[in-house]
N, C-alpha and C positions, 0 to 999 in steps of 0.2 A: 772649304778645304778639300782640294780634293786627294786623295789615295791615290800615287803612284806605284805600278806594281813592277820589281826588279827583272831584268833578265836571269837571275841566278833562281828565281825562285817557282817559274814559270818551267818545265821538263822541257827541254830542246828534241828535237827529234831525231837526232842522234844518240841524245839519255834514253829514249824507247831501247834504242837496238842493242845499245850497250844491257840493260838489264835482260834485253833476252838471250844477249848473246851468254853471260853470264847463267840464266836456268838451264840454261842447254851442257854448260858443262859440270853443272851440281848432278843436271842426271847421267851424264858422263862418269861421273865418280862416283857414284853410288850401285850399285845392284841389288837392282828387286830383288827381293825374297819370293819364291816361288810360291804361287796363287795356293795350290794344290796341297805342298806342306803346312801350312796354314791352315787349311779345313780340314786336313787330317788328323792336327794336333787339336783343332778343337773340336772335331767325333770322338778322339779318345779321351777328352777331359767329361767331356757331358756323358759317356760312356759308361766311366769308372763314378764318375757321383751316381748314377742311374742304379747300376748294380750296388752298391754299399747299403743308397737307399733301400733298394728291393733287399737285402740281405736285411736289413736293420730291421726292417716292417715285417716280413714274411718268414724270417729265420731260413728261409731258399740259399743254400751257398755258405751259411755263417755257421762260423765253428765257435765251440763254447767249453770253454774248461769249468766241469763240475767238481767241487770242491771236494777234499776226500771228506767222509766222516771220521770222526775221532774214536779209535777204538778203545783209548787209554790216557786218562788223565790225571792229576794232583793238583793243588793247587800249592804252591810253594812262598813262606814267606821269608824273607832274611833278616835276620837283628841283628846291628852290628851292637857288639859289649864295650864297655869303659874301656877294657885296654886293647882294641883293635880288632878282636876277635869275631869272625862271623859265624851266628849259629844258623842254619839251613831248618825250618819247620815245616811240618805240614800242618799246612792252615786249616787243611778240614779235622783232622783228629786228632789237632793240637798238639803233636809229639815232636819233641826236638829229633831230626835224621843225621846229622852231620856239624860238626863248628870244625872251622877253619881258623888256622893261630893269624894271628896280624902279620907274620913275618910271609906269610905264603903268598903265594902269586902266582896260581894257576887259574885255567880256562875259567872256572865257576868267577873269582872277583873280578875278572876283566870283562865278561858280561854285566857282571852287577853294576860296575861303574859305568859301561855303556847306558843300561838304564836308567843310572841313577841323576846321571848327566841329563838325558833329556828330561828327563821330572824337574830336574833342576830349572832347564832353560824355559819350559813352560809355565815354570811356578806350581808345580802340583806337589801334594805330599810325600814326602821321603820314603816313608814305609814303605818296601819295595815286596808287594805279591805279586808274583808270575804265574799261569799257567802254564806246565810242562804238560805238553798234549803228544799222543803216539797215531799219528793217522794211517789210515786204513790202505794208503799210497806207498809206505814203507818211512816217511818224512817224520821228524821230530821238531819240533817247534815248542818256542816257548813266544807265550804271549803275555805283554805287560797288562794288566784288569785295567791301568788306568787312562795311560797313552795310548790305548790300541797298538803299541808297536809290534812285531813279529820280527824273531831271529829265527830262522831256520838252523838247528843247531848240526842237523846230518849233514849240512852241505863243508862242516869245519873238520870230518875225518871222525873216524871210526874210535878214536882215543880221546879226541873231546868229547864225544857221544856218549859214551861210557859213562862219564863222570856224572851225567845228569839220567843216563835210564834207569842208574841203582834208585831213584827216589821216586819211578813208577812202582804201584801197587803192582805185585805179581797176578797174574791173570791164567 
C-alpha cells in the first residue's frame, strides 16, 4: 500500500509568497510601540517598588501617623427598659447619667442601633458598652469594647458632640 501525497497538501510556491506577502502587510498595519517608552515605564515601575521597599525597611522617606493619646475617658453602658426606654450608665461607677423615653430619636439611639446592628450581624452580645474617649488631637471617639468598631463622633458637628461630652468626667 503505498501513500499517495495530494497536490493540496504539499505548500506550492506561490503559497510561500503569498504568506509573506501577507506579514508584510500585518506589519504595515501595526506600529511599534517605541523601544525607549518601554524602558522608561519599566525604570519607573522597578523605581517606585525600590523606594517603598527602602521606605518600608529604613523608615527613609515614610511618613507615619502617631496615634493621639487619650486625654479623657468613661466607659459607657446602655440598658434598654421594658417599655422602650434607654438608660445611659457609667459602667465604671455604676451611676445611671442620662435615660432616653422610647418615643425619642435623637443622635445618641441612632448610634446605638448603628452598634447594636453590627453585634448583631456578628453574633456577639447585645449589652452595648462604649468607650467615649476625648483625645489629645481635639477628636472624640467612641469605641465599641467588643467589635473594635470606632465612630468618630466630632467629624458629625458640634451639636451631636455635645450630647455625648456631657458623660466625660469633668477634668
Amino acid at each position: 500500500m503505498a501513500t499517495s501525497i495530494s497536490s493540496s497538501s504539499v505548500p506550492s510556491a506561490g503559497a510561500s509568497a503569498k504568506g509573506e506577502a501577507t506579514a508584510e502587510k500585518l506589519d504595515q498595519k501595526f506600529v511599534h510601540f517605541p523601544r525607549g517608552v518601554l524602558i522608561g515605564a519599566a525604570i519607573l515601575m522597578a523605581a517606585t517598588a525600590a523606594f517603598a521597599f527602602i521606605a518600608r525597611t529604613t523608615d527613609i522617606g515614610a511618613h507615619r501617623l502617631v496615634p493621639a493619646s487619650t486625654v479623657a475617658s468613661v466607659d459607657l453602658q446602655f440598658v434598654t427598659g421594658a417599655d422602650g426606654a434607654v438608660t445611659i450608665r457609667d459602667a465604671g461607677r455604676n451611676i445611671d447619667l442620662q435615660t432616653l423615653s422610647a418615643k425619642s430619636d435623637g443622635f445618641i439611639k441612632i448610634v446605638l442601633r448603628s452598634l447594636t446592628q453590627e453585634r448583631t450581624v456578628k453574633g456577639v452580645d447585645q449589652a452595648v458598652t462604649v468607650r467615649l474617649s476625648q483625645l489629645s488631637d481635639g477628636q472624640y471617639i467612641l469605641q465599641d469594647t467588643v467589635t473594635g468598631r470606632i465612630i468618630t463622633i466630632s467629624a458629625f458637628g458640634s451639636g451631636n458632640l455635645s450630647v455625648f461630652t456631657q458623660f466625660l468626667p469633668k477634668t
